[in-house]
KEKE-646606 format. One record per residue (C-alpha): residue in three letters; x, y, z. Coordinates in steps of 0.1 Angstrom, whole numbers, plus 5000, padded with zeros to 4 digits. Each point is the difference from the previous one (the first is absolute). Last residue first. Example, Ala and Ser with C-alpha at 12.3 -4.5 7.8 and 13.67 -1.06 7.14 Angstrom:
BEGIN
SER513749895071;ALA498649665007;
END
This chain:
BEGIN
UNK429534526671;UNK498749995036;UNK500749975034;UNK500650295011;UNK504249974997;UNK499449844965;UNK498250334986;UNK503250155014;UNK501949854982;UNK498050014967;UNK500350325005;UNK503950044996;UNK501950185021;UNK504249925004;UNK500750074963;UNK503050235016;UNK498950324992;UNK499150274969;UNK501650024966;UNK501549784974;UNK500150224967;UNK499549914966;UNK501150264975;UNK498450164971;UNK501350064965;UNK496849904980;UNK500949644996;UNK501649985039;UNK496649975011;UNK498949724979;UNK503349845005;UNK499150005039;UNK496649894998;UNK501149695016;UNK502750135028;UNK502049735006;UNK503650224984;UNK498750255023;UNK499849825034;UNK496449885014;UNK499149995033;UNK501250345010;UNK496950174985;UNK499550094963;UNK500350344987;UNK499350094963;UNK502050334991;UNK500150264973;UNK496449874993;UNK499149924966;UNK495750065008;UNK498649794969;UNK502849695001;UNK500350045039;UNK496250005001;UNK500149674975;UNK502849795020;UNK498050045030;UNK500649585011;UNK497349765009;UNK497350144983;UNK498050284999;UNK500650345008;UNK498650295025;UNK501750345001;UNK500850195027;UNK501850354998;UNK501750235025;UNK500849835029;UNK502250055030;UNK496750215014;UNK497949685008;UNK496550064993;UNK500449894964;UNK501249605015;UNK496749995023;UNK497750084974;UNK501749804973;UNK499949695022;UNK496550025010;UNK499150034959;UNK501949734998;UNK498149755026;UNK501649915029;UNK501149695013;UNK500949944967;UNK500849655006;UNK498149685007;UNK500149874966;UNK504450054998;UNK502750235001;UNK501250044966;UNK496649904980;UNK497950155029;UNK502250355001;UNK499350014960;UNK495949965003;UNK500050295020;UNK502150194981;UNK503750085009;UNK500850365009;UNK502950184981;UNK501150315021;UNK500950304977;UNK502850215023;UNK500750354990;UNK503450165009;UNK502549704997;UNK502049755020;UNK498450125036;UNK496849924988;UNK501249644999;UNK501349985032;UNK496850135015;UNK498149774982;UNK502549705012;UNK499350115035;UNK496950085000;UNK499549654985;UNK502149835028;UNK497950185025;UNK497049814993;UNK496950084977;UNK497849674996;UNK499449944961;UNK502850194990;UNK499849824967;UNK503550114986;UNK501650304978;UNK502250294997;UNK501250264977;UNK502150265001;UNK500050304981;UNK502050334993;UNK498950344996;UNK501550254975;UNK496750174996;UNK499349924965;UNK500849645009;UNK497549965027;UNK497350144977;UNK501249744974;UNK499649735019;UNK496850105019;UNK498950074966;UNK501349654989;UNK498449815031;UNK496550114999;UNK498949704976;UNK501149735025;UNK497750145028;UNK501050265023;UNK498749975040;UNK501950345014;UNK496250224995;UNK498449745015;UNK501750145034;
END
């Protein structure tokens, strides 16, 4: 499974490897800090778009500054592990920050996927992506999941 966790630096070979072969790619991103079935879905939609899909994972530190002190629930490392066992995806990588605007700079995707609760004009790495000749693309389900949800359901958030 390590062998799907890239770092920043691995991105242009897997770049250009993917290019030699006439492969396309997609990338995607969030916190996934408690897996639900909205995620599979929006993973699964964005593998769909392209033949190799690089998942963006926010850092530790980057999950508390968008979602909060109490949150990860899970530490990266946990989050990697479970995200590579998932067959939908090819690639993880780990980034800082509120937004991945530097893996999509490095990686120049064909396609960044965001779920169904943003539209493409309101996506914010959208002129980023569109730079290099990619394409935002609005994939997965109705943003009916969300963990913060369902943190709320237990009790908790």
């Amino acid at each position: 499974m390590k062998s799907k966790i890239l770092q920043f630096k691995d991105l242009p070979a897997l770049r250009r490897r993917a290019r030699r072969q006439g492969k396309t790619i997609a990338f995607a991103n969030g916190c996934f800090d408690l897996l639900h079935v909205g995620h599979i879905r929006y993973l699964q939609g964005a593998k769909a778009a392209a033949d190799l899909l690089v998942v963006g994972v926010n850092t530790d530190a980057s999950v508390r500054a968008l979602k909060g002190a109490s949150r990860p629930l899970m530490p990266l490392a946990d989050r990697l592990e479970i995200l590579a066992a998932l067959n939908v995806v090819d690639y993880l990588v780990p980034f800082s920050g509120r937004r991945p605007v530097r893996a999509i700079e490095i990686l120049e995707p064909d396609f960044h996927c965001k779920g169904t609760d943003y539209m493409p004009e309101n996506v914010p790495e959208r002129a980023v992506v569109e730079r290099h000749g990619g394409r935002v693309l609005i994939v997965g389900d109705p943003k009916d999941h969300s963990t913060t949800e369902m943190l709320e359901k237990m009790g908790r958030k």
